[in-house]
C-alpha positions as CSV (number, residue, x, y, z in Angstrom):
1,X,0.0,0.0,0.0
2,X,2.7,2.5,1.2
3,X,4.7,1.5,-2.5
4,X,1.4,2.5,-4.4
5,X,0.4,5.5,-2.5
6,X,4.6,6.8,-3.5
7,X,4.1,5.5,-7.2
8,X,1.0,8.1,-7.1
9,X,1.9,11.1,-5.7
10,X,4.4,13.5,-6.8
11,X,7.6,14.6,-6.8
12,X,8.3,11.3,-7.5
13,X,4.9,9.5,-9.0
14,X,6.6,7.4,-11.8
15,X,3.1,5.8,-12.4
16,X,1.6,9.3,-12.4
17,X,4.1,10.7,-14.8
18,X,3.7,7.9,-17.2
19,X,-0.4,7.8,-17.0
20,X,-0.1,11.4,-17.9
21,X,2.1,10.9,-21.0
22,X,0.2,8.0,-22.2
23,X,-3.3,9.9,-22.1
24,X,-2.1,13.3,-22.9
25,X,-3.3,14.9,-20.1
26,X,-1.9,17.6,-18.1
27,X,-0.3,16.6,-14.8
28,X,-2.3,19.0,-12.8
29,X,-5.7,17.8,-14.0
30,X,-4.5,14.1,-13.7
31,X,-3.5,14.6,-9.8
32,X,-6.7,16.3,-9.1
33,X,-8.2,13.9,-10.1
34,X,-6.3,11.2,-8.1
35,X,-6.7,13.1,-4.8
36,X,-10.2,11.0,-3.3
37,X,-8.2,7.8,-4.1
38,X,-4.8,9.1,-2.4
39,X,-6.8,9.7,0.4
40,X,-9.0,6.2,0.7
41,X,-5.3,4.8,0.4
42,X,-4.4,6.6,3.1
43,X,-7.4,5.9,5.5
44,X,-6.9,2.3,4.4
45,X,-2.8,2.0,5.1
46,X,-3.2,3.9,8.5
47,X,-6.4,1.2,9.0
48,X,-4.0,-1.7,8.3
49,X,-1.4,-0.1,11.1
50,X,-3.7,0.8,13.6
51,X,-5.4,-2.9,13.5
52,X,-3.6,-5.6,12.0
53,X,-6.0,-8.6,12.6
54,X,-8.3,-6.4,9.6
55,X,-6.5,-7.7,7.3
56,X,-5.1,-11.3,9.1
57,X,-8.3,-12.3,9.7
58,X,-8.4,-14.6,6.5
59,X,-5.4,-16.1,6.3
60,X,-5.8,-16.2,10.7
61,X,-9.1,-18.8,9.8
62,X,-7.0,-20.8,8.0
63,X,-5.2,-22.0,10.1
């Protein structure tokens, strides 16, 4: 999560830069329209943190 929240956000968004080249839209305009799922990423990685058995639950029943 913490790897795809970096590859998204500038200065150094190499998946951000790319998806802009590829479409031909402007960088500015791309990010805006990134910023809801930056921040449900977030919320989500500082979920996963704060309470780890979220997301060990599944592989905790398998056992």
């Amino acid at each position: 999560m913490n790897i795809t929240i970096a590859l998204i956000t500038p200065p150094m968004g190499a998946c951000l830069y790319v998806a802009s080249a590829v479409s031909k839209i402007d960088l500015a305009v791309m990010f805006r329209e990134i910023i809801p799922f930056i921040f449900y990423a977030l919320l989500i990685l500082f979920l996963v943190i704060l309470v780890p058995d979220f997301v060990l639950f599944i592989p905790g029943a398998l056992n």
